[in-house]
C-alpha angles and dihedrals in degrees: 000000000000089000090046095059091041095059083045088060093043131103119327083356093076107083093045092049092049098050088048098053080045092051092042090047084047095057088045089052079035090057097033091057087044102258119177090247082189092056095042097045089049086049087052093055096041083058092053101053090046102053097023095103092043089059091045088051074076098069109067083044103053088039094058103058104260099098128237098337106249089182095072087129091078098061087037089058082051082055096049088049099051091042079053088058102045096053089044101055105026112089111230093220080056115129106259082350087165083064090042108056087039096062093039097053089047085056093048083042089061103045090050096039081053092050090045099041089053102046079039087049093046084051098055087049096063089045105049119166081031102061099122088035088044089039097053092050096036080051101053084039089064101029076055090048094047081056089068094036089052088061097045110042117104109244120155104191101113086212089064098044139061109262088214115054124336143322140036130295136280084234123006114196121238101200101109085047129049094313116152085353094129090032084066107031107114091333116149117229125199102201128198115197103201096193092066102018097237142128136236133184117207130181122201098007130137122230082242092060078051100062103033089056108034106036131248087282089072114105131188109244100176135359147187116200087205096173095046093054093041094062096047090060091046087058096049096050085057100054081041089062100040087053092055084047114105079250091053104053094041086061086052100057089049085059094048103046115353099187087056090047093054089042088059091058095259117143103237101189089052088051094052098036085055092054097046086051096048090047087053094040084054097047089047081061096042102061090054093064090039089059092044102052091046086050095238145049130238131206139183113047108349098093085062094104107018088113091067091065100050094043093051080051100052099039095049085049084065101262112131126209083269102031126056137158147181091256098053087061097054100055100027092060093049095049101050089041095052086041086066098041099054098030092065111049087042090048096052090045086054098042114017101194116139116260101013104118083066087057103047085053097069090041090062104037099050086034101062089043090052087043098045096048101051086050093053105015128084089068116129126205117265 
């Protein structure tokens, strides 16, 4: 049992042991102040449906040879585009119009993270040794760019612009759209009504149906966002499947060893410059599921650091800044998410100073990225 613990703390294995004994210490501190375990364990997996493509945006990255893509904002700025558009140009009135403009801003989504990820791909390989240094500050220029473009471009829906002056909001709601529509679909919902004391279990309701038939004194007590999480494995067998493709595996061993796979005959640059499309392509997406967990969207600058998040998920997953796989997504998105849900509301119990679960945010997330890359980094290609 001793040795087996051992060969789970060892190696690549460490972050992701240690983040798991943390998050584990976290839900015992979490039960002993009274903490509602149901609520937060449905908030952990609301967060990791939510995030769970961004996070995945890491692997053809990371595959291809440029590192855990620290340049994520641009395809999150295609995803922003494409969710515009679809607002814009989808009639509200419209059948099954929530369907609808979901799938219409994931295919707008697709078309602008392509574009990005090319002119972005052209770029790394320009820059290569530097990708992760050259991604982070290409990523705040054009976060910094789309400011100027989110004042300029020409929408008309009065629920996306000021009604004062030009320009779109800072946050634009998403509840007459596709808001929470993943969130609900097929998701189980355990309900507390604390006027009466009693329980219900509900399959494939909205928050909205909640409220409407049970009364404001109605509380979620548990939830599964089954749709949500549904799609997110959907999306990771896909990307499974393209990097067990011959294309895919052509792009691997460009990650792994980049002169033996020129000297094989493979095009590097095209390799790279595919992973770096399909990351941006994925973040694009994920974007998408993220807003519409939370319910609204936010420009400007709020997809700056958005990397940060996904790549402290991935590399405490196991992944390193030249290995990833599927399964380092999985777990590693579940444990930093669930990381976030239960250390805040443990940390403000324990310290209740204004402003300091924000704080702790960023502790956490900069700290397990700084964490998780001294344990793995430092590896060169063979």
């Amino acid at each position: 049992m001793i040795d087996k613990i051992k060969s789970l703390a060892q190696g690549d294995n460490l972050p992701r042991f240690v983040i798991t004994v943390f998050l584990l210490l976290l839900f015992v501190i979490a039960a002993i102040l009274k903490q509602p375990i149901g609520v937060l364990l449905g908030d952990s997996l609301v967060r990791y449906g939510m995030n769970g493509i961004l996070v995945l945006a890491m692997v053809p990255a990371i595959q291809a040879g440029t590192g855990p893509n620290f340049g994520l904002p641009i395809g999150i700025v295609g995803g922003l585009l494409g969710m515009l558009i679809s607002m814009e140009f989808v009639p509200q009135t419209m059948f099954m119009h929530q369907w609808v403009g979901l799938i219409v801003a994931i295919i707008g989504a697709i078309f602008f993270g392509a574009v990005f990820g090319w002119l972005y791909g052209q770029l790394l390989n320009r820059v290569k040794g530097s990708e992760m240094v050259i991604a982070t500050y290409t990523a705040f220029s054009f976060v910094a760019l789309m400011c100027i473009a989110w004042l300029v471009l020409p929408f008309k829906n009065r629920a996306m612009i000021w009604p004062i002056g030009k320009g779109l909001k800072n946050t634009i709601t998403m509840e007459n759209t596709y808001g929470g529509l993943l969130n609900d679909f097929l998701s189980f919902k355990l309900v507390e009504n604390h006027a009466t004391g009693s329980h219900m279990f509900l399959f494939n309701k909205t928050g909205q149906y909640i409220t409407d038939t049970y009364g404001i004194e109605s509380a979620i007590k548990f939830q599964i966002p089954t749709g949500m999480i549904l799609f997110f494995l959907l999306f990771c067998y896909l990307v499974y499947l393209f990097i067990n493709s011959r294309t895919g595996v052509a792009m691997r061993a460009v990650g792994d060893n980049p002169k033996f796979a020129e000297s094989s005959g493979i095009n590097v640059n095209r390799s790279r410059l595919l992973g770096v499309i399909l990351s941006t392509v994925l973040g694009a997406i994920g974007i998408i599921i993220y807003s519409q967990g939370f319910g609204y969207m936010q420009l400007y600058n709020a997809p700056q650091t958005m990397a940060f998040g996904a790549v402290a998920a991935i590399l405490i997953g196991g992944a390193s800044a030249q290995k990833a796989k599927i399964s380092h997504v999985l777990i590693g998105a579940f444990l930093f998410n669930s990381l976030l849900v239960v250390s805040l509301p443990v940390a403000n119990e324990l310290v209740p100073a204004g402003g300091l679960s924000d704080v702790f945010r960023v502790i956490t997330t900069y700290g397990v990225i700084l964490y998780a890359l001294a344990k793995v980094g430092g590896k060169t290609n063979a």
